[in-house]
N, C-alpha and C positions, 0 to 999 in steps of 0.2 A: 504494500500500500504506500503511496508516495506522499509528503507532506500534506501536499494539498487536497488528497483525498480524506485525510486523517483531519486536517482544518474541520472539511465539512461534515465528516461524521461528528466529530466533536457540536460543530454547532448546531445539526441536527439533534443529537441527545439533548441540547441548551435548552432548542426549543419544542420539543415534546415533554420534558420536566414542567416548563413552563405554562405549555397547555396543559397539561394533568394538572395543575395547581389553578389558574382559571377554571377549570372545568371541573373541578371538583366543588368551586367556589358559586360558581354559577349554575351550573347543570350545563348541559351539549348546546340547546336550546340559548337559554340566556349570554351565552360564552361566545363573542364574535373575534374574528381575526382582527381587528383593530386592537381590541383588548389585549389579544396574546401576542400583539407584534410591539403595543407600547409600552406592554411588562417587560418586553426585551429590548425598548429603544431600536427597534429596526420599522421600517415602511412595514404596510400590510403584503406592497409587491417586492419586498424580499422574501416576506414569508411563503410566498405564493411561488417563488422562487425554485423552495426548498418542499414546499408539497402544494401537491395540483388541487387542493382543495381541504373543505373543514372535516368532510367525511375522512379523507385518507389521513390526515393530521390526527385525528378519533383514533382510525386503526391502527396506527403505529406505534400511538401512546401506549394502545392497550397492548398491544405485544412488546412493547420495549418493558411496560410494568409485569406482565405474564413471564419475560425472558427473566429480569432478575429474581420471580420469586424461584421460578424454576431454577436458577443458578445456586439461591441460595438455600432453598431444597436439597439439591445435590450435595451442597456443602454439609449440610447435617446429616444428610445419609451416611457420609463417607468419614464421619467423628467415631471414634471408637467409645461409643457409648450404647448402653443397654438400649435393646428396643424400646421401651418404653417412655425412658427420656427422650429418645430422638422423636417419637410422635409427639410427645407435651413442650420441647422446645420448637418443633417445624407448626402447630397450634398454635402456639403465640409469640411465632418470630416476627421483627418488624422491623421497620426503615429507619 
């Protein structure tokens, strides 16, 4: 991956944190790309830039949030801890 590949991933995760934090605040509905492009100081068409819309911006979030818990699922799998603990710490692991 070359710098500037790794730039836009990075600003891409910026701004799907970003939307998941509007959107959490507002709901899908109430949550517009103005909102989530002036929580990050960039235009609405930068955002527009980086996803072709509110819906795909929605989807991404939810798999970028779904990828870490799953990451961090994995992590507790692989603790050398009794089954049981690892079910009651992967139950109420958090961010």
């Amino acid at each position: 991956m070359t710098l500037r590949e790794k730039k836009a991933a990075k600003k891409k995760e910026e701004i799907l944190r970003s939307a998941l934090k509007i959107i959490s605040k507002s709901g899908y509905h109430g949550a517009t790309m103005d909102e989530i492009a002036a929580e990050l100081l960039m235009t609405k068409g930068a955002l527009y830039y980086y996803f072709p819309s509110k819906e795909d911006l929605l989807f991404q979030s939810h798999n970028l949030v779904l990828s870490d818990a799953m990451d961090r699922l994995e992590e507790i799998y692989e603790e050398d801890l009794p089954p049981k603990q690892k079910i009651i710490k992967a139950i109420f692991f958090s961010y």
